[in-house]
N, C-alpha and C positions, 0 to 999 in steps of 0.2 A: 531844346532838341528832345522829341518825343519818338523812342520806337514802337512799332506794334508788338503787343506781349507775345504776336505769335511768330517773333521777328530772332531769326537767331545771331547771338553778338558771337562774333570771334574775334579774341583780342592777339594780337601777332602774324604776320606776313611772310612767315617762314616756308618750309616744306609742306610744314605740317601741316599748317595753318591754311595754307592754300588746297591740299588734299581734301579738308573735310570742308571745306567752303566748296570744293568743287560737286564730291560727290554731294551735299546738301543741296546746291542750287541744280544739278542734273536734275534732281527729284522736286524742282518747284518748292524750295522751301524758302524763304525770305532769306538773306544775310544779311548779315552788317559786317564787316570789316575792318578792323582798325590797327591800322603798326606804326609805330612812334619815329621809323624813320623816315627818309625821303624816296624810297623805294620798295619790292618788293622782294624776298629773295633768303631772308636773312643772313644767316654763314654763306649760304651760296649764292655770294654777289660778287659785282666789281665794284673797281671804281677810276676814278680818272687818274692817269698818270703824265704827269702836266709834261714832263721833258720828250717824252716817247707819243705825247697826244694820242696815244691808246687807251680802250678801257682796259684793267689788267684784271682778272680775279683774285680773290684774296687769298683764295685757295684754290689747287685743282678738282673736281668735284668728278667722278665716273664713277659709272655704272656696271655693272656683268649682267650675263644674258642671264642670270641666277636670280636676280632681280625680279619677280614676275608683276609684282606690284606698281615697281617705279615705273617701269619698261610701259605697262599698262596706261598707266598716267600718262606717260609723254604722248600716246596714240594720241588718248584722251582727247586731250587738249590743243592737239595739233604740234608739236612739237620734237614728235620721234625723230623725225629725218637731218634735226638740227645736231645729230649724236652720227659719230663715225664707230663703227663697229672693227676693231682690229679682232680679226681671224689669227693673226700671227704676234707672237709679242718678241720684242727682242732682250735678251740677258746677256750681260757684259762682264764677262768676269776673266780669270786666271787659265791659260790653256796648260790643263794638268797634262797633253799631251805630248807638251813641247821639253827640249833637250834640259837637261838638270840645271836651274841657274838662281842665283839667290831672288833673284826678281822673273816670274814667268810672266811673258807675252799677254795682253790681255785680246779674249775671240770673242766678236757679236755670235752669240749663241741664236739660230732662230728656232721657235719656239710654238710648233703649230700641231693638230689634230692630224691623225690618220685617218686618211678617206676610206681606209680597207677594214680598219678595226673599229667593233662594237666601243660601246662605252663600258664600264672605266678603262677599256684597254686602249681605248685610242689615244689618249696621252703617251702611252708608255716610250714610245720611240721618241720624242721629245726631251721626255726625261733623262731617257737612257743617251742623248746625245749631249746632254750640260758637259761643257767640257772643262769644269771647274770641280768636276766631282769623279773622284776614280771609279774603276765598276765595283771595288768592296762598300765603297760608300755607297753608290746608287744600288747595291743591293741590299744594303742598312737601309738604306731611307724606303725604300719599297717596302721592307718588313715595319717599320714604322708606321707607313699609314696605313696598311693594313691594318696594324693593332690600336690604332688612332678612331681608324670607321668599324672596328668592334666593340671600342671602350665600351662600356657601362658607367655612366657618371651618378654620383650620388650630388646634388647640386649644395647640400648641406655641408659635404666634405670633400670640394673639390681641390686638386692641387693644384697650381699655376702651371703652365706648359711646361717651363723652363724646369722643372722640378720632374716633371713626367717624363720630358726628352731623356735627359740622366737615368731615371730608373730603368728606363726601355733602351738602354745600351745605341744611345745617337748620340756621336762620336762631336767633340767639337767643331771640326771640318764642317761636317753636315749640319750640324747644330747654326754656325752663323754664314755658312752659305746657303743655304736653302731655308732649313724650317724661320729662320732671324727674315728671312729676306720678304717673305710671301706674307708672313705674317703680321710683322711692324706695317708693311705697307696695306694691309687689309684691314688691320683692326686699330693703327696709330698707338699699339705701346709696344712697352719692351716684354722680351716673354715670362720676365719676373713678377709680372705684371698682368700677363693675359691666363684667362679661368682656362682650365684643359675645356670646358663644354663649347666654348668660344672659337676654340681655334678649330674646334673638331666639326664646328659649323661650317667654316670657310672651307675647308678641304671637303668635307663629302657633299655642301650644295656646288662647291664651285667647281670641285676637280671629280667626283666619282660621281655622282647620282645621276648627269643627264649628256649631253654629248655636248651642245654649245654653254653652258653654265659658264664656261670660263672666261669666255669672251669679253673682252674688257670693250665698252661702250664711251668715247672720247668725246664732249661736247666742241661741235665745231665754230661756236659762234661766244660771244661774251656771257656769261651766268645772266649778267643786266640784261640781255634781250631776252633771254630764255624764261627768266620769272619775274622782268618786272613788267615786261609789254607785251609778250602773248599770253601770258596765261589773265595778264587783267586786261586784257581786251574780249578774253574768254568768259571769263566773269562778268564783267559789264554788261556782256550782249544776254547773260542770263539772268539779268537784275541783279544782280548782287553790287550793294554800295562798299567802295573802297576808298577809304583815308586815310592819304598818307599824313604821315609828319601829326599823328595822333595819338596821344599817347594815353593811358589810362591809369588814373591814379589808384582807384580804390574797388572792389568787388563789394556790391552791398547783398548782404544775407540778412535773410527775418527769419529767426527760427531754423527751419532746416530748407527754405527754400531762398533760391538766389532773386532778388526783389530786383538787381538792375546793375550800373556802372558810374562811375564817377572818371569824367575825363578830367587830364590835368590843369584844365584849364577853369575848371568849376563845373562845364556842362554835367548834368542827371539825365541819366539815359533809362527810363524804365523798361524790363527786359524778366523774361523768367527763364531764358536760358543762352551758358554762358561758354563757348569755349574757351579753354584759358591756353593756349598754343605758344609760350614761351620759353626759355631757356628758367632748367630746373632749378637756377640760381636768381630765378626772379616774382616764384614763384610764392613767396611769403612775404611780399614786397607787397602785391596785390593784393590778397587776402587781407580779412578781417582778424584783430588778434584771437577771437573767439567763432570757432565752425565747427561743424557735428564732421569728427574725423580728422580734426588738426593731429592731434598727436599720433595716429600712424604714420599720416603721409609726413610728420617729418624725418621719416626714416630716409629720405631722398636728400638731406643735406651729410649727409654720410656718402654722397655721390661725390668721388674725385674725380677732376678732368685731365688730359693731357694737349698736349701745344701742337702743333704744324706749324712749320715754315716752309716758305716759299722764297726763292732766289731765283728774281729775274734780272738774266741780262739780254745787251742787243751788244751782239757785232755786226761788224762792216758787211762782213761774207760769212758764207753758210758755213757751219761746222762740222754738219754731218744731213745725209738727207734723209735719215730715219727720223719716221715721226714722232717715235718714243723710246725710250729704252729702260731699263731697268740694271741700276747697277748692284755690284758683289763686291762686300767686302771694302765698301767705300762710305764716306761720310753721305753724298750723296746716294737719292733713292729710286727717285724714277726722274727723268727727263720728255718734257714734253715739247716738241719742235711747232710751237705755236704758229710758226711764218708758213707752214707746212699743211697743218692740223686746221687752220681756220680759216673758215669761206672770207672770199672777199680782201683776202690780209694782203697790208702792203708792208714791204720794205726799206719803203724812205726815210724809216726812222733805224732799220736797222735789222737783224736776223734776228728774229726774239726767241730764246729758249727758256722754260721756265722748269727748273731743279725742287722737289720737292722732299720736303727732308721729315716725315711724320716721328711721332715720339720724342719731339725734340728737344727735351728735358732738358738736357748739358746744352742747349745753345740760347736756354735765356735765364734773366735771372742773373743770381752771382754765381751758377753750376758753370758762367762763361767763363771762368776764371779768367777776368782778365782781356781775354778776347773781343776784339770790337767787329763791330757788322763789318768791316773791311777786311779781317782778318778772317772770317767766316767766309766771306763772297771769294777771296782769292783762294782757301782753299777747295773751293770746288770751284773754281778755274782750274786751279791744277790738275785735280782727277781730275776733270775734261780732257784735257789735254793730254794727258795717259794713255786716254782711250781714242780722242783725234787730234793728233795732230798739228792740225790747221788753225787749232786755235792758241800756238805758237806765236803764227805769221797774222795772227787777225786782230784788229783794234776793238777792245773794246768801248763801242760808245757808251754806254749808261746802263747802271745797276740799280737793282733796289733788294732789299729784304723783308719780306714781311712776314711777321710772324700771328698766329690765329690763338691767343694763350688759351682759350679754353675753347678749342676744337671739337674734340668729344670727351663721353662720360670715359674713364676709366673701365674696361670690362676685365675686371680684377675677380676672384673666388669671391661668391657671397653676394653681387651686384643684385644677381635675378630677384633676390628675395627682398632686395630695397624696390625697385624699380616701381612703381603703381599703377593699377589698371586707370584704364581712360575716365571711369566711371568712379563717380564721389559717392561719399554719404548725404553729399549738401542736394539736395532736388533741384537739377536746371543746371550744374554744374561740371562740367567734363573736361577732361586735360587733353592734351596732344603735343607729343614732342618725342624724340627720337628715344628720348630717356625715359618714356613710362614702357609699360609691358609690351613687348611686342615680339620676342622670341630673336631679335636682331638687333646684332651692335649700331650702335654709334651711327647711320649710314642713311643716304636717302632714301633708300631701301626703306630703313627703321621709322623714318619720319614720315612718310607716306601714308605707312601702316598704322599709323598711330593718328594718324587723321581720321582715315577711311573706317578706323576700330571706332574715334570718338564720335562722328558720324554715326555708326551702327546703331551704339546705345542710345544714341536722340532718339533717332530714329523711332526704338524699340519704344521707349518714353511715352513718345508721340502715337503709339499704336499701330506702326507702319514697321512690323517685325520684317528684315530683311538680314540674310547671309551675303555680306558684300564682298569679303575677302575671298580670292580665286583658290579653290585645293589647291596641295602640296604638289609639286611638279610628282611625278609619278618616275621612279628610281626605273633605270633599264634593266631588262630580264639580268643579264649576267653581275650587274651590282646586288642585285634581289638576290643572288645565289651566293657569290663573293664575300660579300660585306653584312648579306641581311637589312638592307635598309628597306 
């Protein structure tokens, strides 16, 4: 098997990987394609679940209208409309309004935009109705992000949230009802754990800078249709060759330029240029033990990951007919009403709700002290149950847990200065992956932009200088005055 040297290899089938094979083949450039598994998709895939004969995801995967990139992509490639846009989110916590008792009432919080107020203000009456939070705390937390979308971060000497919340007088109450709550679920750690420049991204692209930024984007169909069968039926119709169940064993380099691949199988692919689009843990697997630029870029095995778990069950009957919710103060973290949320879905196998539980450190490993997936799955039965009722009276037919152990990178103090540009010292050789530079956590967001970035510098390479990434969303007038963004 022979490529044309002016044939570009991308090795991996992920986000990323599909981003810069997309925007490459927009622009008539050869691909090659190869990902070692049997699909397309990577972390954001399914798979079969033999008792439920559903495909299930491994994880939940969404987007926000903050997203301009991924959002762009889905147009792209025909895929947008397979994404439910909730306008309104639901939070499920403690009614701090209710009569004194050692255990208070738990209130679906709804959680939507003012059609009357500008942006940042248009949140604020949402905010101001949590009813899990008194009004001295809601006006702690208001002064909070204030000082949160003024910070000045020094990236050399940043402090972890958790560390910053305390100095800036955020009361514990607020601390793991709010700031714990929005943030574990945006960035997958705990805040001991998340850089103050990190979280201050989530809050001012998501919640201040634009009006729908917040909006959480819900795919309504399986990950497997969404990145294994449209976007390569997208691909294919633009020449781009895609093989699955190919794996690649070796990157060959001559000097400071990339000469070609070696598949696992023996095939030599000759190639002078190479995207390497995998996860940051496989990435000196590939490689030659000797490359111009080995010993910076292995400042990226200093990249820590953290877990996601997912606990899916099906009962007899519906439990609740919200499509999603987000809980407080629970082991559980958001709920997604799958039987609700997905085109086409049947329920002969059962109501499927699927609990996702991000940073899930203490639930694998021996942090389980002890605890078996049974013991994990019935306690959040139980918070269900807290919160409806009905799943009391309701049978459940079949469970599973699964857990994603390296989910994403760690966005700990110090990450930005590991992370590396798309662009090598090796000539023909360029990265893509959520975890090189891209200004964004962990996210499909990040993976996108890391394609679209590696793409760029081909590009550039090639002589065909193009600015492909879209401006910065443009902050609204009263943020611009507020916040200074």
């Amino acid at each position: 098997m022979r490529a044309s040297q002016s044939e570009v290899v991308i090795i991996g089938g992920g986000l990323a990987g599909l981003a810069c094979a997309v925007t490459l083949a927009d622009r008539e450039i050869p691909v090659s394609l190869y990902e070692s598994r049997p699909r397309l998709g990577g972390r954001a895939s399914s798979f079969a679940d033999k008792q439920s004969e559903q495909l299930i995801d491994n994880c939940q995967h969404v987007s926000m209208g903050c997203c301009s990139e991924f959002n762009r992509f889905c147009e792209t490639v025909g895929i947008a409309d397979y994404f439910q846009r909730a306008s309104e989110l639901y939070f499920v916590g403690p009614d701090s309004a209710a009569p004194d008792s050692k255990v208070k009432p738990l209130k679906v919080n709804r959680f939507t935009a003012s059609p009357l107020l500008p942006a940042p203000l248009h949140l604020l009456p949402a905010f101001g109705g949590l009813s899990y939070l008194s009004w001295p705390e809601k006006i702690q937390l208001a002064r909070g992000l204030k000082q949160l979308a003024l910070a000045k971060i020094e990236l050399d000497d940043e402090p972890t949230m958790a560390d910053w919340l305390v100095e800036h007088g955020q009361s514990p109450t607020v601390i793991n009802r709010f700031w714990n709550v929005v943030l574990v679920s945006a960035l997958s750690e705990t805040l001991d754990r998340i850089s103050l420049s990190h979280a201050r991204k989530v809050f001012v692209d998501g919640f201040l800078r634009a009006r729908d930024s917040w909006q959480v984007l819900i795919p309504t169909v399986p990950l497997e249709h969404l990145y294994g069968t449209v976007i390569q039926d997208y691909l294919k119709q633009r020449g781009t060759k895609i093989s699955l169940q190919t794996g690649v064993e070796k990157i060959r380099i001559d000097g400071q330029q990339v000469a070609g691949v070696q598949l696992r199988d023996g095939t030599e692919i000759n190639c002078s240029r190479v995207v390497l689009a995998v996860p940051h843990q496989r990435i000196f697997d590939l490689l030659p033990t000797e490359f111009p630029g080995r010993e910076k870029l292995t400042r990226i095995q200093q990249l820590e990951s953290a877990p996601i778990t997912s606990v899916h069950l099906w009962f007899d009957r519906e439990i609740t007919s919200l499509p999603h919710a987000v809980f407080v103060d629970t082991l559980s973290q958001w709920m997604f009403n799958r039987s609700r949320l997905m085109q086409n879905a049947s329920t002969e196998s059962g109501y499927y709700y699927q609990i996702v539980i991000s940073a899930s450190h203490n639930l694998t490993g021996t942090a389980r002290q002890g605890r078996t997936q049974s013991d994990i799955i019935n306690a959040v039965i139980s918070e269900l149950a807290l919160i409806w009722p009905e799943v009391n009276s309701a049978e459940l037919l079949h469970s599973r847990m699964v857990t994603e152990h390296q989910a994403v990178f760690s966005v700990k103090p110090g990450v930005e200065q590991i992370r590396p540009s798309q662009s090598t010292q090796v000539n023909g050789l360029y990265l893509a992956g959520d975890w090189t530079s891209t200004g964004w956590p962990a996210t499909m967001e990040g993976a996108v932009r890391s394609g679209i970035q590696a793409a760029e510098f081909l590009l550039a390479d090639l002589g065909k200088q193009e600015s492909l990434l879209l401006p910065p969303a443009e902050a609204s007038f009263l943020s611009k005055i507020l916040f200074r963004l």
